[in-house]
N, CA, C and O atoms as a GROMACS GRO file, in nm:
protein
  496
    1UNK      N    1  -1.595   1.367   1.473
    1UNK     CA    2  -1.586   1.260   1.376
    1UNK      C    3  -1.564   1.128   1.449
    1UNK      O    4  -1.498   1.111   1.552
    2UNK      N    5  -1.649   1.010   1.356
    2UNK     CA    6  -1.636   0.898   1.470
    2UNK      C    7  -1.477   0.838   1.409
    2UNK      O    8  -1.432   0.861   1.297
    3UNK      N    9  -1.424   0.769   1.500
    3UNK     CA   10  -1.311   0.696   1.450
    3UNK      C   11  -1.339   0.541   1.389
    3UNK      O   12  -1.406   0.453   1.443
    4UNK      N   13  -1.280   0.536   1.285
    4UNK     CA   14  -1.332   0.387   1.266
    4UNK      C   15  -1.190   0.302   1.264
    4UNK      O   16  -1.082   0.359   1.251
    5UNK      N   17  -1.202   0.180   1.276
    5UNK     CA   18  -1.105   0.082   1.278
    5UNK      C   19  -1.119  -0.041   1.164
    5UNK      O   20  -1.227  -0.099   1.162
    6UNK      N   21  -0.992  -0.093   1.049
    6UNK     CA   22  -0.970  -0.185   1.026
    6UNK      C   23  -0.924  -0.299   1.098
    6UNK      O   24  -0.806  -0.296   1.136
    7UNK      N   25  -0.997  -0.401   1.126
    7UNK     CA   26  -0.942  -0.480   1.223
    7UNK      C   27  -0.893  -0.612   1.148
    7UNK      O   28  -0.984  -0.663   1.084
    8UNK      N   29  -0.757  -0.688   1.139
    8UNK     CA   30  -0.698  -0.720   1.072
    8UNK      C   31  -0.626  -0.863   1.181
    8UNK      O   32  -0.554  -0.846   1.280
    9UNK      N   33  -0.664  -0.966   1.138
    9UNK     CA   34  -0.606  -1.092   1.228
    9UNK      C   35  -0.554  -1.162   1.183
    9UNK      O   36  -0.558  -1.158   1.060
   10UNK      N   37  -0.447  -1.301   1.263
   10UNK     CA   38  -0.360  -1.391   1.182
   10UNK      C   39  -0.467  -1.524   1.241
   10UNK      O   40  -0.471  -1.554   1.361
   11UNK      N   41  -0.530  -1.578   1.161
   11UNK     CA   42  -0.627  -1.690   1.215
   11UNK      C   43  -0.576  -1.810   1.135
   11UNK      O   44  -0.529  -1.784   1.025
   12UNK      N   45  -0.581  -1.946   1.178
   12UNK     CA   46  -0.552  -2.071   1.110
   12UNK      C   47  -0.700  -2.109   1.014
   12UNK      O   48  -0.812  -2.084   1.057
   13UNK      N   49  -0.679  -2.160   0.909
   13UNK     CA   50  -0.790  -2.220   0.891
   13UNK      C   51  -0.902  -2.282   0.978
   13UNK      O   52  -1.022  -2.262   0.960
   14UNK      N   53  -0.860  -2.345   1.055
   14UNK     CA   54  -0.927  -2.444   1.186
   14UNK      C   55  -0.993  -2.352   1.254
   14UNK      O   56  -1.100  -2.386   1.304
   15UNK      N   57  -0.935  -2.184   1.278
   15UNK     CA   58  -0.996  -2.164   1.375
   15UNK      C   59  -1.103  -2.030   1.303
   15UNK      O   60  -1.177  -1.954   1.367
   16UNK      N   61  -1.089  -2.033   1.205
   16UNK     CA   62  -1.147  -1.923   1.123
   16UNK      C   63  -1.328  -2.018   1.070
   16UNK      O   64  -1.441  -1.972   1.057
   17UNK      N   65  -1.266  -2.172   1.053
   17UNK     CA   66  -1.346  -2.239   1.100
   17UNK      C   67  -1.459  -2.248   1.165
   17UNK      O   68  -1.568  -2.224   1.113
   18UNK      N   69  -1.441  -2.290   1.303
   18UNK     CA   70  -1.454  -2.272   1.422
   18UNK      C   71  -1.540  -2.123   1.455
   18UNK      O   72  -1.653  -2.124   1.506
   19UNK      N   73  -1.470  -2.003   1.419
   19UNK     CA   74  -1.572  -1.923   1.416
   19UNK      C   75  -1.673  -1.903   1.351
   19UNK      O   76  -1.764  -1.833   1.396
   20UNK      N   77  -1.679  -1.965   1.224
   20UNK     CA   78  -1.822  -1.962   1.132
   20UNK      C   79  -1.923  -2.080   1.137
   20UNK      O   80  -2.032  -2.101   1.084
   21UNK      N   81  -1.825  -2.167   1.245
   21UNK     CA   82  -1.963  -2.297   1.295
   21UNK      C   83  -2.044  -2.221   1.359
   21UNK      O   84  -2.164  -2.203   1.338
   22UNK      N   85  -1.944  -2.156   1.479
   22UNK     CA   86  -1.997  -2.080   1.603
   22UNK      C   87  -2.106  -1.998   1.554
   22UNK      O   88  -2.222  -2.023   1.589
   23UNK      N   89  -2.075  -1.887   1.462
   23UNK     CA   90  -2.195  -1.807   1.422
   23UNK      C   91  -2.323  -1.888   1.371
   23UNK      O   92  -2.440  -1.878   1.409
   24UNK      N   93  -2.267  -1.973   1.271
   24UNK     CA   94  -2.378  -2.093   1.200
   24UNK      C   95  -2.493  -2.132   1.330
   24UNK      O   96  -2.614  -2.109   1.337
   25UNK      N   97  -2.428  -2.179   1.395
   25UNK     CA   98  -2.494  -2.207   1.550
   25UNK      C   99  -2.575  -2.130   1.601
   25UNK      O  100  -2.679  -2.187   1.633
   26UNK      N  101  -2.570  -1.976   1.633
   26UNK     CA  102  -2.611  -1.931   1.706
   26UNK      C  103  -2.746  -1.859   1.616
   26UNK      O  104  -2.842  -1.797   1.662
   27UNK      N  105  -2.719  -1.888   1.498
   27UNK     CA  106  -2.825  -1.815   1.424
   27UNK      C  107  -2.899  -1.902   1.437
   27UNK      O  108  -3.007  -1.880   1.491
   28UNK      N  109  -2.862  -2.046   1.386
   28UNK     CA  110  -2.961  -2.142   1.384
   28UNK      C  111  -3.092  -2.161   1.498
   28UNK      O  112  -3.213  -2.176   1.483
   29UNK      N  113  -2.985  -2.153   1.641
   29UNK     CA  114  -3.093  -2.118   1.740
   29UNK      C  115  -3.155  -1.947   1.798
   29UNK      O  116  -3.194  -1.892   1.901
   30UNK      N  117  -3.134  -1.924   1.681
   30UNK     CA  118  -3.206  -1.771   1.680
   30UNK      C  119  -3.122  -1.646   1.798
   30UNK      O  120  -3.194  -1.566   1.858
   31UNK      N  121  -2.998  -1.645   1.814
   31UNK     CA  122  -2.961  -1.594   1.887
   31UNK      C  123  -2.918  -1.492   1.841
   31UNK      O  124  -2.909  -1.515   1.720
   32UNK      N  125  -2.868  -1.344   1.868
   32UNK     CA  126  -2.851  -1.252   1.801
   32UNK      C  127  -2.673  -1.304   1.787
   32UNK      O  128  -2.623  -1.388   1.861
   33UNK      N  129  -2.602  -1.232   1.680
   33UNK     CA  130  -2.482  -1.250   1.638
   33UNK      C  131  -2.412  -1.065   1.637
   33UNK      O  132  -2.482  -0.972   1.596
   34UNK      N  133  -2.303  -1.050   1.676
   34UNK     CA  134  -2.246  -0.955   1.674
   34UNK      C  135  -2.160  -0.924   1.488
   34UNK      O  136  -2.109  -1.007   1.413
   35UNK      N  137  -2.176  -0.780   1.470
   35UNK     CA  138  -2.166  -0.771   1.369
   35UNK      C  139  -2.051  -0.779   1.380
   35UNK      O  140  -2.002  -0.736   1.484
   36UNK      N  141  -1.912  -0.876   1.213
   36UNK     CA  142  -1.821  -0.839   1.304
   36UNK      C  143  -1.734  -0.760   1.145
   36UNK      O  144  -1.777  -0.763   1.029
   37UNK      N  145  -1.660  -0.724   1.174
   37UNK     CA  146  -1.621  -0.656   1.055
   37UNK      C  147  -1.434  -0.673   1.059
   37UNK      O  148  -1.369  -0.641   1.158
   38UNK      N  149  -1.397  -0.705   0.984
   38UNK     CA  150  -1.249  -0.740   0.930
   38UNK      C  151  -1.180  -0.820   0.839
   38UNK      O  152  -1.245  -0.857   0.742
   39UNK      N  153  -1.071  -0.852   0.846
   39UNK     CA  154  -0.989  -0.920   0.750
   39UNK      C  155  -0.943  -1.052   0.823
   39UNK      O  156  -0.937  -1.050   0.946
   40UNK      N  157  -0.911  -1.158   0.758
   40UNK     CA  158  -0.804  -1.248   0.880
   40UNK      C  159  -0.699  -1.306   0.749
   40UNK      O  160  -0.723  -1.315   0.628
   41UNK      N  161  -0.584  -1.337   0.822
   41UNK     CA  162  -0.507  -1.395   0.701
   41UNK      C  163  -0.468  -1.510   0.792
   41UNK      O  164  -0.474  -1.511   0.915
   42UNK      N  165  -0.431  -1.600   0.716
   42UNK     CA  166  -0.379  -1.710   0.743
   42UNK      C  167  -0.258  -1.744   0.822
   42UNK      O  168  -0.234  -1.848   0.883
   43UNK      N  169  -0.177  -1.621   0.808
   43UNK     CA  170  -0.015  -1.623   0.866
   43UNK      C  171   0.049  -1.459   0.820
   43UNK      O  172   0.013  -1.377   0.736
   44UNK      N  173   0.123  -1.462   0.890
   44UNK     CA  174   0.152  -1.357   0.901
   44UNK      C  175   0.264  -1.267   0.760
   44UNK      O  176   0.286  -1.153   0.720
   45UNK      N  177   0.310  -1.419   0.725
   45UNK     CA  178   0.366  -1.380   0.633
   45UNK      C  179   0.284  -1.345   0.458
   45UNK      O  180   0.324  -1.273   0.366
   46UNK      N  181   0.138  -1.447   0.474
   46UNK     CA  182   0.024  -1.377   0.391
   46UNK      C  183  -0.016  -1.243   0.405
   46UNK      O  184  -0.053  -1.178   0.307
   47UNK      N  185  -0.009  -1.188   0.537
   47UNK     CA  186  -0.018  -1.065   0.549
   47UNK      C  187   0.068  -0.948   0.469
   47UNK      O  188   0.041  -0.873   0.375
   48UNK      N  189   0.171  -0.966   0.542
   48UNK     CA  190   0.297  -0.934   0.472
   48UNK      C  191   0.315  -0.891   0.305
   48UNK      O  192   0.386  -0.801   0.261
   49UNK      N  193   0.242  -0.968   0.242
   49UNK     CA  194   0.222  -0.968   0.105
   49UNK      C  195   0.124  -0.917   0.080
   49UNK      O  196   0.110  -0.914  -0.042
   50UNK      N  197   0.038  -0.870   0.134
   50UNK     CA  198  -0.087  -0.766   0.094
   50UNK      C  199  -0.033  -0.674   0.106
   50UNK      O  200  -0.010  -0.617  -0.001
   51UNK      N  201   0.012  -0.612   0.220
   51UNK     CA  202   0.077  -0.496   0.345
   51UNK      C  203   0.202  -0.463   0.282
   51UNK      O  204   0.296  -0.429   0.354
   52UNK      N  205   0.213  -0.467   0.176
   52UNK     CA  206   0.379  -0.422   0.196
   52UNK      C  207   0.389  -0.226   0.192
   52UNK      O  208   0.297  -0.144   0.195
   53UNK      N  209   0.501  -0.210   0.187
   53UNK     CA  210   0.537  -0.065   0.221
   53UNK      C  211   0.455   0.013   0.084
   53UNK      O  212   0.405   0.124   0.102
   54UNK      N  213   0.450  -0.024   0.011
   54UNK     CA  214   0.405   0.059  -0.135
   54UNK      C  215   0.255   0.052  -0.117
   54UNK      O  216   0.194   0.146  -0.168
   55UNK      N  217   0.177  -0.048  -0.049
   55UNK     CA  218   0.031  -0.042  -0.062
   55UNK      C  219  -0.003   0.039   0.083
   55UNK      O  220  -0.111   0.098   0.082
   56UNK      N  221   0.070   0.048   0.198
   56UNK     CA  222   0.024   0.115   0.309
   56UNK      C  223   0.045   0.268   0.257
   56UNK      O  224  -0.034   0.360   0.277
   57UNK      N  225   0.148   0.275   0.199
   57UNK     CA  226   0.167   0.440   0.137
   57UNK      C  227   0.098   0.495   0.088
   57UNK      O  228   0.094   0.618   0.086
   58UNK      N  229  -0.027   0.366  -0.006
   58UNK     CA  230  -0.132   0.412  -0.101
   58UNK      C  231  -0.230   0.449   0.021
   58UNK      O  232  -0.287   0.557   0.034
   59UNK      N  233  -0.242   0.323   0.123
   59UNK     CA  234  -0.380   0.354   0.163
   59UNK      C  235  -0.368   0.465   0.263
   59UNK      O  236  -0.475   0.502   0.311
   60UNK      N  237  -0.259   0.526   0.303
   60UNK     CA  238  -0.175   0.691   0.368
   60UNK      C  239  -0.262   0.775   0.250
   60UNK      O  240  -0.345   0.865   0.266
   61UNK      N  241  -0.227   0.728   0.157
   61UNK     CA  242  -0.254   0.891   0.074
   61UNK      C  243  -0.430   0.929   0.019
   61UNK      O  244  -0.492   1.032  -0.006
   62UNK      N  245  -0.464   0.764   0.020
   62UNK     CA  246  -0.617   0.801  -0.019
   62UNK      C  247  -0.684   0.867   0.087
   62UNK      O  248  -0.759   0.961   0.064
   63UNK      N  249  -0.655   0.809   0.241
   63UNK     CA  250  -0.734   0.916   0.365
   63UNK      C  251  -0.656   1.034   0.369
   63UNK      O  252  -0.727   1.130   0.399
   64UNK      N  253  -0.517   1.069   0.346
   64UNK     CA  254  -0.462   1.213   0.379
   64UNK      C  255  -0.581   1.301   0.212
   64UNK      O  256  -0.650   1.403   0.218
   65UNK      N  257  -0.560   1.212   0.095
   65UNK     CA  258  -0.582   1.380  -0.036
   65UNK      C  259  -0.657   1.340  -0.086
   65UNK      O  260  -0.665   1.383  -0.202
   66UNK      N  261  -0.760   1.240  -0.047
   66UNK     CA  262  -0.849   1.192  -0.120
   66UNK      C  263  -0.869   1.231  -0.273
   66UNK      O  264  -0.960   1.309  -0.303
   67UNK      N  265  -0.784   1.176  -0.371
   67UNK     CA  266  -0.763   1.142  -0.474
   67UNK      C  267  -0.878   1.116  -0.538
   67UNK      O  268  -0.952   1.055  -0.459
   68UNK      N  269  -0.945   1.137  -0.672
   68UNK     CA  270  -1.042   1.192  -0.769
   68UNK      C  271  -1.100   1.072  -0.838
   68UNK      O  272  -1.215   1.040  -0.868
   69UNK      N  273  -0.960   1.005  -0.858
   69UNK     CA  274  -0.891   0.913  -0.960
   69UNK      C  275  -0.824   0.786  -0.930
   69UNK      O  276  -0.797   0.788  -0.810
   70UNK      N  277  -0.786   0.682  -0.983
   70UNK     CA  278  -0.638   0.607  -0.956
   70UNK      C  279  -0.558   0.664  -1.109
   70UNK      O  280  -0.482   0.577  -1.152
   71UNK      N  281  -0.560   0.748  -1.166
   71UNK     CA  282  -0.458   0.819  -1.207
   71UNK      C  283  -0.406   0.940  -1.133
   71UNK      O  284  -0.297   0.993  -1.151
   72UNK      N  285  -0.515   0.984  -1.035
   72UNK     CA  286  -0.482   1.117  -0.949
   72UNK      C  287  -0.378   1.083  -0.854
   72UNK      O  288  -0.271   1.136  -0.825
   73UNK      N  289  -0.449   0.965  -0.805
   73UNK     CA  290  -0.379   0.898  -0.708
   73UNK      C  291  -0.205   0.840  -0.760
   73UNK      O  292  -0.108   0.848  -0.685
   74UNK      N  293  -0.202   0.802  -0.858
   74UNK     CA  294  -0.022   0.770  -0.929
   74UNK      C  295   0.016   0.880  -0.921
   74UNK      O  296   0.116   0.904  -0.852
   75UNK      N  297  -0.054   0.983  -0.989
   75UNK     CA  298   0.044   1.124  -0.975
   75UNK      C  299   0.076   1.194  -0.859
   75UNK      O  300   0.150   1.292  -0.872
   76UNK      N  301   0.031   1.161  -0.734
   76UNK     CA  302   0.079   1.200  -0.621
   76UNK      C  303   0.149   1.161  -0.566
   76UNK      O  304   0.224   1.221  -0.488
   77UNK      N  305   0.145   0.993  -0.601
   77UNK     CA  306   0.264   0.894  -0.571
   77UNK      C  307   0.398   0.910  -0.643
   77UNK      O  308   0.497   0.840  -0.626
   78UNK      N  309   0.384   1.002  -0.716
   78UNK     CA  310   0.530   0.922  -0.826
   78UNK      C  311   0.510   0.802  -0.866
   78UNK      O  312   0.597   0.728  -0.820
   79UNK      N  313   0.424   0.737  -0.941
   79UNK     CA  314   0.434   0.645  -0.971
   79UNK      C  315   0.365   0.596  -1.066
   79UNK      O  316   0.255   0.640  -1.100
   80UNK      N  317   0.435   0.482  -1.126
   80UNK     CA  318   0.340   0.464  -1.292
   80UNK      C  319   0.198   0.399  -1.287
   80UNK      O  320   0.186   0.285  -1.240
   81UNK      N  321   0.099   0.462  -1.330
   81UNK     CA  322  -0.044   0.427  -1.340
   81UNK      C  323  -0.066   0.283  -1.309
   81UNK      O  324  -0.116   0.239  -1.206
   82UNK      N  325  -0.001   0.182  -1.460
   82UNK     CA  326  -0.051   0.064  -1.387
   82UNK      C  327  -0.005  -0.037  -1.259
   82UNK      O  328  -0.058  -0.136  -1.207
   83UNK      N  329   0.095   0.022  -1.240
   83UNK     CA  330   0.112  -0.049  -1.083
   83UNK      C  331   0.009   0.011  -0.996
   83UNK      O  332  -0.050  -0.043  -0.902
   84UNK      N  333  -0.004   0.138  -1.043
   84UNK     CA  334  -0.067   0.155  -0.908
   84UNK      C  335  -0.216   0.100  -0.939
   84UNK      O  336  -0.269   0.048  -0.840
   85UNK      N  337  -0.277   0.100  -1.034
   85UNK     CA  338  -0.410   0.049  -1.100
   85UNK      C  339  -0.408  -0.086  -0.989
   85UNK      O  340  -0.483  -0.101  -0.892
   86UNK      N  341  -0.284  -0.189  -1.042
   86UNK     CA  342  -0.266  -0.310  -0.974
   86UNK      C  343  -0.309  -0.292  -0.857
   86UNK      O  344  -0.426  -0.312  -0.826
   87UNK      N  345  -0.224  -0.255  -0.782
   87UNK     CA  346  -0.207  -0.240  -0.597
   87UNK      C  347  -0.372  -0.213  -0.568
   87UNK      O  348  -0.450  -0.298  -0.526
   88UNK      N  349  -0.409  -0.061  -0.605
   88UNK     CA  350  -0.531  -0.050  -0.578
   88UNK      C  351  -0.671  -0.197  -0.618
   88UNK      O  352  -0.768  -0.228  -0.549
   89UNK      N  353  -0.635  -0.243  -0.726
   89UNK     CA  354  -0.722  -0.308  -0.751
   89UNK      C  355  -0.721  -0.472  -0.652
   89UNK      O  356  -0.826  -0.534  -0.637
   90UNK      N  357  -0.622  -0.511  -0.607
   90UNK     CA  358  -0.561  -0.606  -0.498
   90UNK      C  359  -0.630  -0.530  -0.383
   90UNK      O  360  -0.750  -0.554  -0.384
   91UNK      N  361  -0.589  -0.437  -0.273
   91UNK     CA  362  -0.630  -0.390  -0.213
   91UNK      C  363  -0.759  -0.390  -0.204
   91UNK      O  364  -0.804  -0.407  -0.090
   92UNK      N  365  -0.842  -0.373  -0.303
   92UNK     CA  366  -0.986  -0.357  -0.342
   92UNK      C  367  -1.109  -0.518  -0.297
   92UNK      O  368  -1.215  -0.557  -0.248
   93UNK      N  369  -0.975  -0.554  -0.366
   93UNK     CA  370  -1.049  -0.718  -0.352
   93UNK      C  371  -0.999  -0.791  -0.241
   93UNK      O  372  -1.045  -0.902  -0.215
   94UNK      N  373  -0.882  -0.724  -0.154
   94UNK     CA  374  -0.851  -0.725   0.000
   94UNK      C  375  -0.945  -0.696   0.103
   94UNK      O  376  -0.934  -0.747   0.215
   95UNK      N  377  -1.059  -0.599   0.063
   95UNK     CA  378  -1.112  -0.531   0.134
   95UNK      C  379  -1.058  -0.434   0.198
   95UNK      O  380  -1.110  -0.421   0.308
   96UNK      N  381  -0.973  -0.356   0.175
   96UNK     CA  382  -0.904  -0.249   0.225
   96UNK      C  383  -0.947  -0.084   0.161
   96UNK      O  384  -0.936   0.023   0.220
   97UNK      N  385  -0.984  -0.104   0.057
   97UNK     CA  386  -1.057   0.021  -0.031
   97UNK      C  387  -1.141  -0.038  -0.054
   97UNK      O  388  -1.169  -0.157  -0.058
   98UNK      N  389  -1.231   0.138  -0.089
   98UNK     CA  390  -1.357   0.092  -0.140
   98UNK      C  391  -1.342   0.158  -0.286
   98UNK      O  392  -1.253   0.242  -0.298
   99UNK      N  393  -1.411   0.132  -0.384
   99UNK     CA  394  -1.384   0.187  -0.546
   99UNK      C  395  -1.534   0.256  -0.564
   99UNK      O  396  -1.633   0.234  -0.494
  100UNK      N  397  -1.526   0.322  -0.648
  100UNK     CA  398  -1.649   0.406  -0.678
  100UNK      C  399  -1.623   0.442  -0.779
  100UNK      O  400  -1.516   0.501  -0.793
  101UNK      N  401  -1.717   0.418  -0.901
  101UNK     CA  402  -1.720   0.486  -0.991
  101UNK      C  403  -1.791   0.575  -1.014
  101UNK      O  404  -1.874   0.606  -0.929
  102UNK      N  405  -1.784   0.637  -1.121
  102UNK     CA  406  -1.859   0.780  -1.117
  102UNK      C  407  -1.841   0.819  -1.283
  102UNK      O  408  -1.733   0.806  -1.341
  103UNK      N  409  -1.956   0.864  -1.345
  103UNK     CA  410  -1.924   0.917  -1.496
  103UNK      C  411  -1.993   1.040  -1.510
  103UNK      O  412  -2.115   1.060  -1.509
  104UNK      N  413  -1.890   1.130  -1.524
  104UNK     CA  414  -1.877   1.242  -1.536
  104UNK      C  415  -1.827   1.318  -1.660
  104UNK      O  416  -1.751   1.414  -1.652
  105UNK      N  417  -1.877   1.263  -1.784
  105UNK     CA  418  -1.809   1.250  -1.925
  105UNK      C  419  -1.764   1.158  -1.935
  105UNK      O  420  -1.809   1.071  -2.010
  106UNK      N  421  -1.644   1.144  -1.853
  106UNK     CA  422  -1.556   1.028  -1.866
  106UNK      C  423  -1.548   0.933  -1.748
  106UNK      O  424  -1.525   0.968  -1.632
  107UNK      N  425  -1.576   0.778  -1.798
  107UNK     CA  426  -1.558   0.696  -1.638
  107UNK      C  427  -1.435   0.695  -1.548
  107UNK      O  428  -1.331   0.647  -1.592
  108UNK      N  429  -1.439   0.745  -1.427
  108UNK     CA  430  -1.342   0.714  -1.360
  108UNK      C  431  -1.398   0.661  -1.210
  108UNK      O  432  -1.506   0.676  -1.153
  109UNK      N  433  -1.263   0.585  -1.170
  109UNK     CA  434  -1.280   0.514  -1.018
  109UNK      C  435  -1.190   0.608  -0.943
  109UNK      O  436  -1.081   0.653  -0.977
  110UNK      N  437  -1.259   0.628  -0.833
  110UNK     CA  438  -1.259   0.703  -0.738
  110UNK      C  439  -1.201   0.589  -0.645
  110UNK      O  440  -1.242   0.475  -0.666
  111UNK      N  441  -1.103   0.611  -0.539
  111UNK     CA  442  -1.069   0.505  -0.432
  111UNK      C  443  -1.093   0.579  -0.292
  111UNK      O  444  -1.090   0.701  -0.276
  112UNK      N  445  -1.116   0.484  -0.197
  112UNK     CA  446  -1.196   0.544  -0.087
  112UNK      C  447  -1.129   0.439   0.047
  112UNK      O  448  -1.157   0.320   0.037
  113UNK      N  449  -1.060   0.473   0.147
  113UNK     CA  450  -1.034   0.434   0.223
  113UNK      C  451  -1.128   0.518   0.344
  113UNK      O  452  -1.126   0.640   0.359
  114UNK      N  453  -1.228   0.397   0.448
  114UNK     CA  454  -1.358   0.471   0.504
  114UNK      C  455  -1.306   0.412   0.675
  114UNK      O  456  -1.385   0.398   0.769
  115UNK      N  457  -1.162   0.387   0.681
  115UNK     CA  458  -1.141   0.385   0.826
  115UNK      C  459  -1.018   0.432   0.842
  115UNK      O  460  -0.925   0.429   0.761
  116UNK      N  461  -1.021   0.493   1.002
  116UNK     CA  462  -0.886   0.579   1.044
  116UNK      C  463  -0.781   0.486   1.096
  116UNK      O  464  -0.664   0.521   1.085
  117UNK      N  465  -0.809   0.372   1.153
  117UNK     CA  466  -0.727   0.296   1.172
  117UNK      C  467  -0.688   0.170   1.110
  117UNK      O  468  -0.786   0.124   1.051
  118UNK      N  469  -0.583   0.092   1.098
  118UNK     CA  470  -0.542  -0.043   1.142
  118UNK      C  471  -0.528  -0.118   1.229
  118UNK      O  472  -0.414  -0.104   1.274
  119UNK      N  473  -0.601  -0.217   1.297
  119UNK     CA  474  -0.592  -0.299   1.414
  119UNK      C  475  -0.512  -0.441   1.372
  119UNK      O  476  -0.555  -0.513   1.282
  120UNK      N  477  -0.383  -0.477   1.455
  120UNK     CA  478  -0.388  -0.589   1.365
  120UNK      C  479  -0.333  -0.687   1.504
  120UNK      O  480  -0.240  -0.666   1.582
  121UNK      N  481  -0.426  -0.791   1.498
  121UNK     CA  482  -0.450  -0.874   1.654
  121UNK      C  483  -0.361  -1.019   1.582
  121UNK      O  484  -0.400  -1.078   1.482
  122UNK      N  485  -0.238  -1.053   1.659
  122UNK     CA  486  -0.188  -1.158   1.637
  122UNK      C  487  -0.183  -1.264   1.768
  122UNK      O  488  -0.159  -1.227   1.883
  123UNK      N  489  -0.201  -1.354   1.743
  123UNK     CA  490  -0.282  -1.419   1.884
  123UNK      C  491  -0.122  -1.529   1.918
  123UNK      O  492  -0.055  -1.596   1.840
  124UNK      N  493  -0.112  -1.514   2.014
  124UNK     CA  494   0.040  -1.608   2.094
  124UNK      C  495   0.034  -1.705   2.138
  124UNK      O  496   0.134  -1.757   2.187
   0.00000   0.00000   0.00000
């Protein structure tokens, strides 16, 4: 199995910037661009507020039991549906899950976490 990585950074505006001139640039003069795939937050303490202990627990349990549901998923948590509806749906629009629906009689979202790791690069 390949391993995959979330890669997760603390970037300033300026320099988050700075990297999308850079790409802007290099396309413009036809240069190839590396694919790049991640998150960046602004500060660390934005992070912090995505990340907290209750949403890493979620995204623990969707790769350990891959959950059916986000009601499957509360009931494994202990926990009441719509928080967890919430979290997942934040997360979602974090880019941290992926959602899938599926109708099978009845519609349900399926949640999908599709990497083994967290990378998280804070620059000094």
């Amino acid at each position: 199995m390949k391993v995959r990585n979330m890669k997760i950074s603390i970037k300033s505006d300026e320099e988050l910037f700075n990297e999308v001139k850079e790409v802007c640039g290099k396309l413009e003069r036809g240069e190839k661009v590396k694919k790049h795939e991640g998150i960046s937050f602004e500060s660390l303490g934005a992070m912090r507020k995505i990340l907290t202990e209750k949403r890493l627990r979620i995204l623990k349990t969707i790769k350990k039991n891959h959950p059916q549901s986000i009601y499957e998923l509360a009931k494994m948590l202990h926990r009441d549906i719509k928080n967890t509806f919430n979290d997942v749906q934040f997360l979602a629009q974090a880019g941290l899950i992926e959602l899938k629906k599926t109708k099978n009689g009845r519609e349900k979202t399926t949640p999908m976490v599709n990497y083994d790791k967290i990378l998280l690069e804070i620059p000094v």
